[in-house]
N, CA, C, O and CB atoms as a CASP TS submission, in Angstrom:
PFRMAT TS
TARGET T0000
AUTHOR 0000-0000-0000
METHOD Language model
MODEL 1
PARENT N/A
ATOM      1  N   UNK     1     -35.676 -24.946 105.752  1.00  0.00           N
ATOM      2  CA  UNK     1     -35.620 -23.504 105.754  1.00  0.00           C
ATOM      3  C   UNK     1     -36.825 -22.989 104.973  1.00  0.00           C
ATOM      4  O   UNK     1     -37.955 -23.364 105.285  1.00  0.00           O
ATOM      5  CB  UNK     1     -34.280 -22.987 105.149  1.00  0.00           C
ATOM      6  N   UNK     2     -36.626 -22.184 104.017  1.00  0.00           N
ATOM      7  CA  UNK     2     -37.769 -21.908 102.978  1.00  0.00           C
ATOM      8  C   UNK     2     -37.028 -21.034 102.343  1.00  0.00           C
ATOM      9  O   UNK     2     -35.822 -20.833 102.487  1.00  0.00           O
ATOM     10  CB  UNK     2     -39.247 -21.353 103.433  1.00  0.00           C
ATOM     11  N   UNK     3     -38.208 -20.213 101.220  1.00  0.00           N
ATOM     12  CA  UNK     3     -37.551 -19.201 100.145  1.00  0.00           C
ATOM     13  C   UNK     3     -36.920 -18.340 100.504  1.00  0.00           C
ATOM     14  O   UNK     3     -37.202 -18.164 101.689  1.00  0.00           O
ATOM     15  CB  UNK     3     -38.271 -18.558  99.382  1.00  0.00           C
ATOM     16  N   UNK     4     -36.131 -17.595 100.159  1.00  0.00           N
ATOM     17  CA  UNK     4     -34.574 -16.940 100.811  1.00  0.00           C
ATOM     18  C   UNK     4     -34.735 -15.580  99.861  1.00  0.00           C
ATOM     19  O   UNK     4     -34.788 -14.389 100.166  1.00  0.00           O
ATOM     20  CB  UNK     4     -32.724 -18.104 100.399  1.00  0.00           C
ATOM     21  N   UNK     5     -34.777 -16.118  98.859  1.00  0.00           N
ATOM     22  CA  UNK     5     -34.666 -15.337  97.235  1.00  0.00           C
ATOM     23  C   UNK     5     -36.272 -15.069  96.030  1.00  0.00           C
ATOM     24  O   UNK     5     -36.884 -16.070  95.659  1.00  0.00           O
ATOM     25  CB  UNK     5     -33.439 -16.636  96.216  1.00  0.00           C
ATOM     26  N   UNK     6     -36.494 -14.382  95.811  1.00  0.00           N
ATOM     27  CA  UNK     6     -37.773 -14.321  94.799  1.00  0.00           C
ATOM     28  C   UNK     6     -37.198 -12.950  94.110  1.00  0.00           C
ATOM     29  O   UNK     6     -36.550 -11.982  94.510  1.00  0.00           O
ATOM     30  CB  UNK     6     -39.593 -14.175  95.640  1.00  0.00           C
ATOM     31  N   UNK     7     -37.934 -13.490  92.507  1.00  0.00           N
ATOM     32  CA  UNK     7     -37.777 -12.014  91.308  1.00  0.00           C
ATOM     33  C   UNK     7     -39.236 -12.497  90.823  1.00  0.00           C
ATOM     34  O   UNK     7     -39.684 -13.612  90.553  1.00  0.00           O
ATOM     35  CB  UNK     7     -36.143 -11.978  89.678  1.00  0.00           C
ATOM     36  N   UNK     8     -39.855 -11.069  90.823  1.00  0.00           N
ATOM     37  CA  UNK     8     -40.764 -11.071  90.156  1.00  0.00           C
ATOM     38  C   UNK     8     -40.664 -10.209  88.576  1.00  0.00           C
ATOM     39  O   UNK     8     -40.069  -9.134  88.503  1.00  0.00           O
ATOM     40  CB  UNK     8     -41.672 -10.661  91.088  1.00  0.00           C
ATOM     41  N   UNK     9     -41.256 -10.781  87.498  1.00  0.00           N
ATOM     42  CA  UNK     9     -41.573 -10.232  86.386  1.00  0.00           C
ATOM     43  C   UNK     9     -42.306 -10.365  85.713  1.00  0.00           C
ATOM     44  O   UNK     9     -42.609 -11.520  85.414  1.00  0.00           O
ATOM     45  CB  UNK     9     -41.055 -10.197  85.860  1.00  0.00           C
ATOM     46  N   UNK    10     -42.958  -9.302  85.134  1.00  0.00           N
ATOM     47  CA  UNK    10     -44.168 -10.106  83.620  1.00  0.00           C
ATOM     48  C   UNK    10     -45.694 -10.103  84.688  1.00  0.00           C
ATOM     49  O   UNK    10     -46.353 -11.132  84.539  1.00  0.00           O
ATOM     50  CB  UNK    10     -43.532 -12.664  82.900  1.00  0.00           C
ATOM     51  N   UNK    11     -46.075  -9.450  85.341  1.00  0.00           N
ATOM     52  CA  UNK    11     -47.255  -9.848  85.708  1.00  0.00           C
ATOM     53  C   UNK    11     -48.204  -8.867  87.407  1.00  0.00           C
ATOM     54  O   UNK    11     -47.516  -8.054  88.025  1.00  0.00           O
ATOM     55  CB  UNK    11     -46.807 -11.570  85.892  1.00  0.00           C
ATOM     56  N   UNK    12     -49.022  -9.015  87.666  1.00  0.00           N
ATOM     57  CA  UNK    12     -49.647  -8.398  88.724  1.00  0.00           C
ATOM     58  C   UNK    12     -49.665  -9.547  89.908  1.00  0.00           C
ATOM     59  O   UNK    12     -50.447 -10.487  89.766  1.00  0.00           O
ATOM     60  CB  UNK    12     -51.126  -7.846  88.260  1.00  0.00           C
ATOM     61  N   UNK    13     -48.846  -9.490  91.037  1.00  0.00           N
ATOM     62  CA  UNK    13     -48.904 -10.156  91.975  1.00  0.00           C
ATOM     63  C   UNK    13     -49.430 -10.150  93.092  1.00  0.00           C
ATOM     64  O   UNK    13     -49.457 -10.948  94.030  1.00  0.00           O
ATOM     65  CB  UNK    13     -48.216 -10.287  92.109  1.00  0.00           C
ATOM     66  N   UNK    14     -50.235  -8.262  92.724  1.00  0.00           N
ATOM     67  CA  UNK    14     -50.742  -8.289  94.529  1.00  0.00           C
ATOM     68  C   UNK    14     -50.181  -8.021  95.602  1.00  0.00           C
ATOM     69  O   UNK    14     -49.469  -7.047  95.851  1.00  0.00           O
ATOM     70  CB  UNK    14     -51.035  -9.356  95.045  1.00  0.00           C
ATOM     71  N   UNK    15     -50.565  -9.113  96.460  1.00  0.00           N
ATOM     72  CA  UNK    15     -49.686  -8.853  97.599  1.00  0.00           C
ATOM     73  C   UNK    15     -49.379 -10.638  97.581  1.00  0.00           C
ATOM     74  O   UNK    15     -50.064 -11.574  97.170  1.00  0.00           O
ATOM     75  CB  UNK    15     -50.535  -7.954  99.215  1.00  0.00           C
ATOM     76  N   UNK    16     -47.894 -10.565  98.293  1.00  0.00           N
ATOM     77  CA  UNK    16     -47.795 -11.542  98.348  1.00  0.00           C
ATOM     78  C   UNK    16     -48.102 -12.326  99.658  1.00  0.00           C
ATOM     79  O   UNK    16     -48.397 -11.649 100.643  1.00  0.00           O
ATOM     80  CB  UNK    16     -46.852 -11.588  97.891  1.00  0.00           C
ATOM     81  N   UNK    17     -48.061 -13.808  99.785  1.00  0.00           N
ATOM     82  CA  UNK    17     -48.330 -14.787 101.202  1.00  0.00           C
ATOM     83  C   UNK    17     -47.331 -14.533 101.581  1.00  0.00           C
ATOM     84  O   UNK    17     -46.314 -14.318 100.921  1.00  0.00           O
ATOM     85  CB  UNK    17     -48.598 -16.365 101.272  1.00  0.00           C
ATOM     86  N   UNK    18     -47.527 -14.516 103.158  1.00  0.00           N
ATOM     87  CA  UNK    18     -46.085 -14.704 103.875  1.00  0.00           C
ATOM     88  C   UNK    18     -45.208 -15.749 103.817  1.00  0.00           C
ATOM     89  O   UNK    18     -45.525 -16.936 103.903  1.00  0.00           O
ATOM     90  CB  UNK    18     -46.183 -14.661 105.096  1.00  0.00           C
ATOM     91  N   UNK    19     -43.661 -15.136 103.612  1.00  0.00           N
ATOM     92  CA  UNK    19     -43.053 -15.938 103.321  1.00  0.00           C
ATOM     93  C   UNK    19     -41.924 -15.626 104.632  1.00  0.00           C
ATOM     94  O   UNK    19     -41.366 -14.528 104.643  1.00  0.00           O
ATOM     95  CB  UNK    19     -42.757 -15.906 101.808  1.00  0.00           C
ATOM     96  N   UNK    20     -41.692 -16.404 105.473  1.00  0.00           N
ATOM     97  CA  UNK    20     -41.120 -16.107 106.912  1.00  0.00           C
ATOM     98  C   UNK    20     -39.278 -15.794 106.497  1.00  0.00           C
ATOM     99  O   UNK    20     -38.524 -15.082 107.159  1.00  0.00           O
ATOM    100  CB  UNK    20     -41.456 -17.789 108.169  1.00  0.00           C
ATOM    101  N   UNK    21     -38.956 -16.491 105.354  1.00  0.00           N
ATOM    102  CA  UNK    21     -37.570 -16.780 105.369  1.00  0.00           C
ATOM    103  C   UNK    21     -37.162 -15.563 104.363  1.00  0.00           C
ATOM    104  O   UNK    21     -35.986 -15.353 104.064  1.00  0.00           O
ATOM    105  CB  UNK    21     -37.162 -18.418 104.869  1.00  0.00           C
ATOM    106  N   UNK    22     -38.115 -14.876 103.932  1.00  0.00           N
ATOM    107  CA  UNK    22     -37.494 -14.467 102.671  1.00  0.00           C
ATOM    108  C   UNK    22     -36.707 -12.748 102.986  1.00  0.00           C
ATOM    109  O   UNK    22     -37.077 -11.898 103.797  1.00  0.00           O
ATOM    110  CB  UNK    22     -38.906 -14.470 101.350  1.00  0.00           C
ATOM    111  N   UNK    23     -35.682 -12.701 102.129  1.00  0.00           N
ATOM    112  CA  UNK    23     -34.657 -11.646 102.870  1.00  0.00           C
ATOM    113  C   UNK    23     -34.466 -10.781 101.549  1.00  0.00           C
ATOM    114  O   UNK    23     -34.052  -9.630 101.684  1.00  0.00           O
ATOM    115  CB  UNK    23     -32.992 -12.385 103.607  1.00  0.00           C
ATOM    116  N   UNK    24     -34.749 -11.276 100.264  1.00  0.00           N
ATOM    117  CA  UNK    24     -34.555 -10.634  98.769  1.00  0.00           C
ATOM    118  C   UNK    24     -35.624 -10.618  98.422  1.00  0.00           C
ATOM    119  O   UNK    24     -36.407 -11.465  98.853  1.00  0.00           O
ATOM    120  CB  UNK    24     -33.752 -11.249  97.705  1.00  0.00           C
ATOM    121  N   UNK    25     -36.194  -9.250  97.155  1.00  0.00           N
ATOM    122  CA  UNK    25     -37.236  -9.309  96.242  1.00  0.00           C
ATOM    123  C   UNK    25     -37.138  -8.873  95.194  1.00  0.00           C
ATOM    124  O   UNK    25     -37.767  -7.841  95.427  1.00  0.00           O
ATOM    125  CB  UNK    25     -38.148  -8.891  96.552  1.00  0.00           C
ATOM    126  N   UNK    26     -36.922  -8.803  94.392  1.00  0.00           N
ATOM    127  CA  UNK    26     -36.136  -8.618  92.619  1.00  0.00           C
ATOM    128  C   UNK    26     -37.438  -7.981  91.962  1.00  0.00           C
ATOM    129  O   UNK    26     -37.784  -8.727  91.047  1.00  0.00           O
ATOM    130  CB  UNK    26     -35.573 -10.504  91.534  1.00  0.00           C
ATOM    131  N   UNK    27     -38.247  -6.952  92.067  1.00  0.00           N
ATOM    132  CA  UNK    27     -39.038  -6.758  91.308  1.00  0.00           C
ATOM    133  C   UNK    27     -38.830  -5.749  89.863  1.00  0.00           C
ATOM    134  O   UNK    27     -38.512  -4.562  89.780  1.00  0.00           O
ATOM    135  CB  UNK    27     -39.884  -6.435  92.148  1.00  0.00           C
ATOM    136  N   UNK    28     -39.122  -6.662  88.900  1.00  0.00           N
ATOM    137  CA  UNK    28     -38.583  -5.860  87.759  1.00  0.00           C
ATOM    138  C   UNK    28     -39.759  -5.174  87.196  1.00  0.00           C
ATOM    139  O   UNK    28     -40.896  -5.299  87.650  1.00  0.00           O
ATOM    140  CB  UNK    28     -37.833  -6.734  86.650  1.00  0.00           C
ATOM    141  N   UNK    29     -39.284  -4.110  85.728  1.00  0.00           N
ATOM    142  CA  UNK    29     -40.297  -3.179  85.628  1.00  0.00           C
ATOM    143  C   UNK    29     -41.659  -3.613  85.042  1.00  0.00           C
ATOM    144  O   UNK    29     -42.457  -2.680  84.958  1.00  0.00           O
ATOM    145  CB  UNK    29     -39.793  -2.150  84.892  1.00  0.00           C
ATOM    146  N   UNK    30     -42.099  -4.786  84.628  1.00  0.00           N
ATOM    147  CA  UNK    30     -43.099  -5.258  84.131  1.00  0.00           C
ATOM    148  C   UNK    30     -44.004  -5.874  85.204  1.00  0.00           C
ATOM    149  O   UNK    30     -45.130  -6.124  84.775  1.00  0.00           O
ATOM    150  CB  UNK    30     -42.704  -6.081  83.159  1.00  0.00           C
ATOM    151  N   UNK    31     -43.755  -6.244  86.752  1.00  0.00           N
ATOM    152  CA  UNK    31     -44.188  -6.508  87.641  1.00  0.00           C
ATOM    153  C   UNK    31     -44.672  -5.300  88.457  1.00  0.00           C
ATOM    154  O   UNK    31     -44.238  -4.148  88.490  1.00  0.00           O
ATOM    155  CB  UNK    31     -43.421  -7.265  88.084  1.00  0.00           C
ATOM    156  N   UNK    32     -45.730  -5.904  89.129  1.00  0.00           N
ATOM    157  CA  UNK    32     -46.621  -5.249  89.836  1.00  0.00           C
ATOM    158  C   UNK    32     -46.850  -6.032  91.037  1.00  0.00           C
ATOM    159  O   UNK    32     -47.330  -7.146  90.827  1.00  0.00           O
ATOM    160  CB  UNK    32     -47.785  -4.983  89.095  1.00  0.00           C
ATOM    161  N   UNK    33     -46.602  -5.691  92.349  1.00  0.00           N
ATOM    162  CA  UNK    33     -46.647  -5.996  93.920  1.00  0.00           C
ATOM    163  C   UNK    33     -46.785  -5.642  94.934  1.00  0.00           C
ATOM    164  O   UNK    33     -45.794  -4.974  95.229  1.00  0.00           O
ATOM    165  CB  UNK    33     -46.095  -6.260  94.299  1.00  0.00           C
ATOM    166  N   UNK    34     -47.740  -5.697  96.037  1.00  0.00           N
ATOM    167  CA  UNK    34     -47.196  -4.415  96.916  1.00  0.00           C
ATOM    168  C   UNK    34     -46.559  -4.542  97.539  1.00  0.00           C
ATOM    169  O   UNK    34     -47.130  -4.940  98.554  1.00  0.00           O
ATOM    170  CB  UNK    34     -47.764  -3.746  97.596  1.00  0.00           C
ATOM    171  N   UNK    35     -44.904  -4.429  97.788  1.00  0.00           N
ATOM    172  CA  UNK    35     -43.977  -4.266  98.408  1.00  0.00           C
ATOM    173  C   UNK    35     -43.874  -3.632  99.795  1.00  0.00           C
ATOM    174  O   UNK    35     -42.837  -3.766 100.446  1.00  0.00           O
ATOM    175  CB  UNK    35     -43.408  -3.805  97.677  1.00  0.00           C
ATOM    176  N   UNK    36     -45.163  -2.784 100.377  1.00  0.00           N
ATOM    177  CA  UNK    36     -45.268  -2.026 101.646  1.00  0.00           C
ATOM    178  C   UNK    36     -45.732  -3.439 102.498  1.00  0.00           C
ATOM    179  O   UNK    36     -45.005  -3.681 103.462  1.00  0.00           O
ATOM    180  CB  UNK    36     -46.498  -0.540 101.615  1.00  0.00           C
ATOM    181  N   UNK    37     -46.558  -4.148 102.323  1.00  0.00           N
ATOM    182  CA  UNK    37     -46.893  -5.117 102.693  1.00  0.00           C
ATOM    183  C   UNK    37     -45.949  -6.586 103.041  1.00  0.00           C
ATOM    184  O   UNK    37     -45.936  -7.439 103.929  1.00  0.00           O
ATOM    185  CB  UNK    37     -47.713  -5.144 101.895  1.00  0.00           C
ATOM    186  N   UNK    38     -45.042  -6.244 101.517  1.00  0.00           N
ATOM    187  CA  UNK    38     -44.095  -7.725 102.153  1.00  0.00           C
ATOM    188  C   UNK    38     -43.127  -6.974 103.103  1.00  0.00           C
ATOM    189  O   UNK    38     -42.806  -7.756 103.997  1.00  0.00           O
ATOM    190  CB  UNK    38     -42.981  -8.806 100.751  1.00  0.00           C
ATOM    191  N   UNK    39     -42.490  -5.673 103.276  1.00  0.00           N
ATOM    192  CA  UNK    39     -41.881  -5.402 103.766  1.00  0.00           C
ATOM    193  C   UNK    39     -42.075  -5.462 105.159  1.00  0.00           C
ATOM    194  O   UNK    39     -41.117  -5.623 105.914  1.00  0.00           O
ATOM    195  CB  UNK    39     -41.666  -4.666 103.282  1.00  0.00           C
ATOM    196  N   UNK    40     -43.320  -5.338 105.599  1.00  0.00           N
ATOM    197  CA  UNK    40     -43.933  -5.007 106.832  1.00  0.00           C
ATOM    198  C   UNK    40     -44.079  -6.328 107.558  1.00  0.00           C
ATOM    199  O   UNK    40     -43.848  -6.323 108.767  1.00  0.00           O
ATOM    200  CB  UNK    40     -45.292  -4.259 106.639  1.00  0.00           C
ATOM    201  N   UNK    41     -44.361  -7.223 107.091  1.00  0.00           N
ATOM    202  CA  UNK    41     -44.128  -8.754 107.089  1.00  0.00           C
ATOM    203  C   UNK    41     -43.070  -9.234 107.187  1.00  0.00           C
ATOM    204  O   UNK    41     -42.918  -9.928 108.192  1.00  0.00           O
ATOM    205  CB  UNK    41     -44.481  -9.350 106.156  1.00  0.00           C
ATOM    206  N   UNK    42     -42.069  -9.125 106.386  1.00  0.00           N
ATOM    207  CA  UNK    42     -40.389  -9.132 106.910  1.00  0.00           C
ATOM    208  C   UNK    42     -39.241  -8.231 106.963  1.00  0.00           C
ATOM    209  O   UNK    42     -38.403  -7.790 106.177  1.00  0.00           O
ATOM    210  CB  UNK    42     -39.781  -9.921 106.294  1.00  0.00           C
ATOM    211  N   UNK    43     -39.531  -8.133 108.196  1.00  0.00           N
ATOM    212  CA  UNK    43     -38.773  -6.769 108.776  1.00  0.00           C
ATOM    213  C   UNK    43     -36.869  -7.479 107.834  1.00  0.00           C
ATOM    214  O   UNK    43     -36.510  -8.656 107.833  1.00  0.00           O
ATOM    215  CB  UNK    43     -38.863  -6.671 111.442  1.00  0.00           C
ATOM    216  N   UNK    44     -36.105  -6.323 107.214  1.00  0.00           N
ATOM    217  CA  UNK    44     -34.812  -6.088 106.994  1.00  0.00           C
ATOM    218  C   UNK    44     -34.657  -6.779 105.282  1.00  0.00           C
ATOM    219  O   UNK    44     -33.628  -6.957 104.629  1.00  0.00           O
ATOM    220  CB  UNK    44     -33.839  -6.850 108.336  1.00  0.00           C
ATOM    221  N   UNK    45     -36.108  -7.063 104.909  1.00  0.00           N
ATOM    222  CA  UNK    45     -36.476  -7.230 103.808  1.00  0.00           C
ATOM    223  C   UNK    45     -35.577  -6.188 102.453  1.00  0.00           C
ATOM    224  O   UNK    45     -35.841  -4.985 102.455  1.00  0.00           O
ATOM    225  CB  UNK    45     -37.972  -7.021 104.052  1.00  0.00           C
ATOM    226  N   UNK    46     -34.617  -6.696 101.430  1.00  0.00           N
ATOM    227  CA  UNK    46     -33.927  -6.412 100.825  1.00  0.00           C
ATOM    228  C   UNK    46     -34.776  -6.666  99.235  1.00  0.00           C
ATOM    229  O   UNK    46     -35.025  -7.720  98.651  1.00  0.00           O
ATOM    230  CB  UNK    46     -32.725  -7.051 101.304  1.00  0.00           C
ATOM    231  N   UNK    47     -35.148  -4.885  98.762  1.00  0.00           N
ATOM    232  CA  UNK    47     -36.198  -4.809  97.450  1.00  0.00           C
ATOM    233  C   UNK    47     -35.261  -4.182  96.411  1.00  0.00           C
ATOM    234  O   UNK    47     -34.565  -3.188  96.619  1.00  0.00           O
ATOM    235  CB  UNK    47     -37.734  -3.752  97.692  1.00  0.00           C
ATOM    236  N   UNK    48     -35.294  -4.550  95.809  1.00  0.00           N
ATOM    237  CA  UNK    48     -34.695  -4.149  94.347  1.00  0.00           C
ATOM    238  C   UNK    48     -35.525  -4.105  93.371  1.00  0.00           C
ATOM    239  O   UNK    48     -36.365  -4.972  93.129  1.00  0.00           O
ATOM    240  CB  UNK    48     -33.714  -4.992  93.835  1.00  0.00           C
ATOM    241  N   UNK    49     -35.281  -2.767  92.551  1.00  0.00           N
ATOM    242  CA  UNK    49     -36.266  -2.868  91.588  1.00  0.00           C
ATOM    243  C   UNK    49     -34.986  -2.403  90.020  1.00  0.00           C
ATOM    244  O   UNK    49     -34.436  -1.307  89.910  1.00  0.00           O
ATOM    245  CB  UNK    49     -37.871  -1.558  92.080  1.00  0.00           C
ATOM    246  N   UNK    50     -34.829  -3.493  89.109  1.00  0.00           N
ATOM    247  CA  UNK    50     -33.768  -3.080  88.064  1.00  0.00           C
ATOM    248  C   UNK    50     -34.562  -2.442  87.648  1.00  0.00           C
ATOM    249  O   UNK    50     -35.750  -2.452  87.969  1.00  0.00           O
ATOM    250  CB  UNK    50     -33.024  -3.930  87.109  1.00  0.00           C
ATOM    251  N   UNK    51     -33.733  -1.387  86.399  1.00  0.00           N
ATOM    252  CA  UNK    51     -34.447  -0.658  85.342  1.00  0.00           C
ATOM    253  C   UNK    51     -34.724  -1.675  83.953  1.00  0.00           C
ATOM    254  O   UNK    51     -35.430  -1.419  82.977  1.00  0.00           O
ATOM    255  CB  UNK    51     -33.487   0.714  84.952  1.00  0.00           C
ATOM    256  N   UNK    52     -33.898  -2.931  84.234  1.00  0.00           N
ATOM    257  CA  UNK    52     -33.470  -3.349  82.743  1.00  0.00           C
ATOM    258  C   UNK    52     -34.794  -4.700  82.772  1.00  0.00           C
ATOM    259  O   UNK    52     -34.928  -5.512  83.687  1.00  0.00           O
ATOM    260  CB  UNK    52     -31.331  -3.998  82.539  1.00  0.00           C
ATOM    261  N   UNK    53     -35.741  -4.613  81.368  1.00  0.00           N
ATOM    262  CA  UNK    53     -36.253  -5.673  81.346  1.00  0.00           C
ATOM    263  C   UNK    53     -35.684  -7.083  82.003  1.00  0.00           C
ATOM    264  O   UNK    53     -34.514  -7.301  82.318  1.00  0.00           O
ATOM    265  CB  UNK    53     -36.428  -5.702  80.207  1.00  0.00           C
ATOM    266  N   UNK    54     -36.766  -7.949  82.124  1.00  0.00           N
ATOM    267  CA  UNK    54     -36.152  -9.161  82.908  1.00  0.00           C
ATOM    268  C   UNK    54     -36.495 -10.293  81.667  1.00  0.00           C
ATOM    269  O   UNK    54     -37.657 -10.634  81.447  1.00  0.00           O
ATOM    270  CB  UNK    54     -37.012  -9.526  84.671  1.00  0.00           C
ATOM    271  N   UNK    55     -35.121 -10.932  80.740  1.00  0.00           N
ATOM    272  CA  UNK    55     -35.571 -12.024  80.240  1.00  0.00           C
ATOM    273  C   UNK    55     -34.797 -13.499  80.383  1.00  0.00           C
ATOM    274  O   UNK    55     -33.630 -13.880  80.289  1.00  0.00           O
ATOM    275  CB  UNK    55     -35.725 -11.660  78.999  1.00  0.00           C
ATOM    276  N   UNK    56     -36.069 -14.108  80.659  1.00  0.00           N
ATOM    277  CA  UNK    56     -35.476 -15.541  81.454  1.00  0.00           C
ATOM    278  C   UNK    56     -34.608 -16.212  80.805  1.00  0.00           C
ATOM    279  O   UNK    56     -34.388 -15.996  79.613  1.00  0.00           O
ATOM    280  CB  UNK    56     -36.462 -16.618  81.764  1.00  0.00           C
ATOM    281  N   UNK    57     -33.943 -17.195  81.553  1.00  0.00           N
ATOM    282  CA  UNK    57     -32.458 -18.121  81.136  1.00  0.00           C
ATOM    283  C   UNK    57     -32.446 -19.437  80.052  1.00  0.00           C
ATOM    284  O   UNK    57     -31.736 -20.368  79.672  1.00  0.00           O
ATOM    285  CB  UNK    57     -31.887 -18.872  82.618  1.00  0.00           C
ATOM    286  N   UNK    58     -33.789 -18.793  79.844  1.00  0.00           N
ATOM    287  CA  UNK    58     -34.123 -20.018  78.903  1.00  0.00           C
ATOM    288  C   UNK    58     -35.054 -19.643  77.213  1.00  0.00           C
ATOM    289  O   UNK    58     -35.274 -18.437  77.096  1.00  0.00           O
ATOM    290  CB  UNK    58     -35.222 -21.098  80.019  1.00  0.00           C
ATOM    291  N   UNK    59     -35.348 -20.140  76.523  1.00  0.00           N
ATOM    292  CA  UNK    59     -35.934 -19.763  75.396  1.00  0.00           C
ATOM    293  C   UNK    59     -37.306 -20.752  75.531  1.00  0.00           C
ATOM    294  O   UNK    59     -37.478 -21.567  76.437  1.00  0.00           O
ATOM    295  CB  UNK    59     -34.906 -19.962  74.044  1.00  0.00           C
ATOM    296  N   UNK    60     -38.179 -20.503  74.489  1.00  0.00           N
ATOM    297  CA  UNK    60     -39.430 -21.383  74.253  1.00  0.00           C
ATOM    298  C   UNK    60     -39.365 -22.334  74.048  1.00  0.00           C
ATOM    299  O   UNK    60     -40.214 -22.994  74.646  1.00  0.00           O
ATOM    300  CB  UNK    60     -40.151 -21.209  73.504  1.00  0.00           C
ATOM    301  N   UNK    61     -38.655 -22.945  73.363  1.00  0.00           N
ATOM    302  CA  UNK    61     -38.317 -24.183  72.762  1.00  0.00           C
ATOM    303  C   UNK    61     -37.644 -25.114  73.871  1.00  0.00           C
ATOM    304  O   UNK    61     -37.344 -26.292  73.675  1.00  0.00           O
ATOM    305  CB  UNK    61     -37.363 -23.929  71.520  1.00  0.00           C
ATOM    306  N   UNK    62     -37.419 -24.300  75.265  1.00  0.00           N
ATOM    307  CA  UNK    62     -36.369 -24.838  76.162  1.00  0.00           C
ATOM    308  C   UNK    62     -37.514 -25.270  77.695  1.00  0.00           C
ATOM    309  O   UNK    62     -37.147 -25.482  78.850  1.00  0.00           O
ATOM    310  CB  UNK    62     -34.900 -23.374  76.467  1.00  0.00           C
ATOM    311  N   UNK    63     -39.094 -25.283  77.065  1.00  0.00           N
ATOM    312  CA  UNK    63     -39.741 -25.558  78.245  1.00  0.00           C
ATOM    313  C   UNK    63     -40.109 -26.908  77.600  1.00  0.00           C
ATOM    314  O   UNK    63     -40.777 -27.730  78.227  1.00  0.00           O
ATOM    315  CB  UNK    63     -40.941 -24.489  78.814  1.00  0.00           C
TER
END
């Protein structure tokens, strides 16, 4: 299959590569993407953008 699911946070992504499978995009408020572009690329494309910072499931000490 391929990626299904992506969250972006923390950074400038551009635009992204096509991704044929992908149906979710989690962009949180510290990310930057252009979303007109992935959308247009996958038609029924599901964008979310939280209000609430995004911090990961893990700590520093945990990489």
């Amino acid at each position: 299959m391929g990626l299904e699911s992506l969250a972006l946070a923390h950074g400038d992504f551009g635009v992204l590569p096509p991704l044929a499978h992908l149906a979710e995009l989690v962009v949180y408020g510290d990310a930057d993407v252009d979303v007109g572009i992935a959308v247009q690329r996958n038609p029924g494309l599901r964008v979310t953008r939280p209000d609430e910072p995004y911090f990961p499931p893990f700590g520093p000490g945990d990489v």
